[in-house]
N, C-alpha and C positions, 0 to 999 in steps of 0.2 A: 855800866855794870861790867865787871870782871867775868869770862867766860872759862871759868872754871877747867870745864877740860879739857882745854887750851893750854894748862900752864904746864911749864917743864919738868914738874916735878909731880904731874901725875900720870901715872903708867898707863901702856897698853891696853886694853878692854877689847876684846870680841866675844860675840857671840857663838860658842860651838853648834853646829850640825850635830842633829841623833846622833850619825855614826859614831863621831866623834866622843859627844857626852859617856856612848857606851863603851866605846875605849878607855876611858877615863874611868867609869866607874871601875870596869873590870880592874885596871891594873892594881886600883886602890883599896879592891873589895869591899866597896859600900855602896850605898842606897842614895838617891838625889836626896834626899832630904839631910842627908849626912855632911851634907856640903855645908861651910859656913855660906851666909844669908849676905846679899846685898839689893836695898832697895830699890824699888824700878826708878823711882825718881830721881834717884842719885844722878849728884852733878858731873860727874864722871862720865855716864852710859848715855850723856845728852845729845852728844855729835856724833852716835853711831849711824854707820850706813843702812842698817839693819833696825826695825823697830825692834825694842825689848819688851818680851811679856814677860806677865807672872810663868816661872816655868823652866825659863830661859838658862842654861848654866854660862857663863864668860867668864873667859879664859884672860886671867889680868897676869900681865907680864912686865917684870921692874929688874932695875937692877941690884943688884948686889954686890957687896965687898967683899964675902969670902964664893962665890962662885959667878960669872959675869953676868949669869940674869938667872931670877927664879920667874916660875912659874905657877901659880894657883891661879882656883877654881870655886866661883862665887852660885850661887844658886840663886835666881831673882825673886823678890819676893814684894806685897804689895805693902 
């Protein structure tokens, strides 16, 4: 079986710390729930170091062609 989040072409995932989460909201002025949704189960969040709960905001980090990486913010959900 292919381990998904393994492959080259799927990006970055962490888990943000509160602090952090609340940095993130503030600069963006919105509400966690504001956040677009990714599933806890997703094949993606499966070799994190960190377990993921419902709750959880992660921070996925990819590249890009018109700037060298973006940066969004997933809200975990069940």
């Amino acid at each position: 079986m292919v381990d998904v989040s393994q492959h080259n072409l799927v990006p970055e995932h962490s888990v943000l710390d509160e602090d952090d989460v609340g940095d993130v909201l503030a600069e963006y002025d919105i509400d966690r729930t504001d956040l677009p949704k990714i599933d806890r189960k997703d094949a993606a969040l499966r070799d994190l170091e960190t377990d993921v709960e419902v709750g959880d905001v992660v921070e996925i980090t990819r590249d890009s062609r018109t700037a060298d990486e973006a940066t969004v913010y997933r809200l975990v959900v069940e």
